[in-house]
N, C-alpha and C positions, 0 to 999 in steps of 0.2 A: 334577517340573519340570526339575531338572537332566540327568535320562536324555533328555530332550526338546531339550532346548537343544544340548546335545552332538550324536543325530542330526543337527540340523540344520543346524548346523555343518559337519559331513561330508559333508550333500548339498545344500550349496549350487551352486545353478546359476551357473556362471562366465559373465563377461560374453559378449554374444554377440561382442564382437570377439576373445577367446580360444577360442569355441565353434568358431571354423571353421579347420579345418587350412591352416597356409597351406601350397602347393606344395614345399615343404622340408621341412615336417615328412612330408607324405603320400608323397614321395620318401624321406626315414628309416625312416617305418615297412617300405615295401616292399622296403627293401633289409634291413633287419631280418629281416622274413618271410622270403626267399630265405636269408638266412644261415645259415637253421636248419636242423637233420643232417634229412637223409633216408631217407624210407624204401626196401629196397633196389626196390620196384613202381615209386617214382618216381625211379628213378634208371635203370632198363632200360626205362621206358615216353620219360623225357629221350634216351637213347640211342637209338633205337626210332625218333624223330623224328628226328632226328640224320643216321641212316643215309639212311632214305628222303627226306630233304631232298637229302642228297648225290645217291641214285641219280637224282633228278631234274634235278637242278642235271647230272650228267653224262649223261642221255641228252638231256635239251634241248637241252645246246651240241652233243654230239656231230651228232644229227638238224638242227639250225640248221646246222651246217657243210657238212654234207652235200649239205641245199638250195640251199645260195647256190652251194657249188661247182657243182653241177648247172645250177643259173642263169647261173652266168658261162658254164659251157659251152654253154650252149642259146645263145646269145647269140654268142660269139666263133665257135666251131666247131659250127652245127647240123648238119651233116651227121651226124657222130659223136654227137650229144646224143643221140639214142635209143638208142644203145649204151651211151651215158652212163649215164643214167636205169633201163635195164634192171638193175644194177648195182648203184646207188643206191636204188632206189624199194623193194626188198626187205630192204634194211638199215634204212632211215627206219621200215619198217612193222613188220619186227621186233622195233625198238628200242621203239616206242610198245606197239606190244601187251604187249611182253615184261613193261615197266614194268606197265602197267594192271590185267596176270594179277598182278604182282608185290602191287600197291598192294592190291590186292582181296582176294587170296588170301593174305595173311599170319596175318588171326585166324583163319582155319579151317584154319590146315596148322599153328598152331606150338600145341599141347599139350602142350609142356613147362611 
């Protein structure tokens, strides 16, 4: 009877208003979790993302630039915008494929 009593002691179900994590505590634990050493797969698969966030972040602005520039010229000086645009229109297309092959072509080219 005492080996019994003791169990149940230990697995007493807490009330349900401590049973539910309030938004502090589930914020603790997840910064808990992140705090903890990693392994080096998660830490070049972190950097990994990192990079290819950047290369997007830089050919997105770069091609957004490029656009509008071209738009402001089609607009102020059309005569020249074709000239413009011949120019531009190969650098925009480059920049997106280049990415794309980039994005796509990374787990079958890197077997290191």
């Amino acid at each position: 009877m005492a080996g019994s009593s003791s169990s149940s002691s230990s697995n007493q179900i807490p009330s349900s208003s401590s049973a539910i994590p309030t938004d502090n505590q589930a914020w603790n634990k997840l910064i808990a979790e992140n705090s903890k050493p990693r392994t080096p797969a998660q830490i070049k698969a972190a950097g990994d993302v990192s990079v290819k966030i950047g290369v997007l972040w830089l050919v997105g602005i770069t091609c957004g630039l490029l656009g509008v520039f071209g738009c402001i010229a089609f607009f102020m000086i059309p005569d020249n915008a074709k000239d413009l645009w011949v120019i531009i229109g190969p650098i925009i297309t480059a920049g997106l494929t280049g990415t794309l092959a980039y994005l796509t072509g990374e787990k079958s080219g890197s077997g290191k």
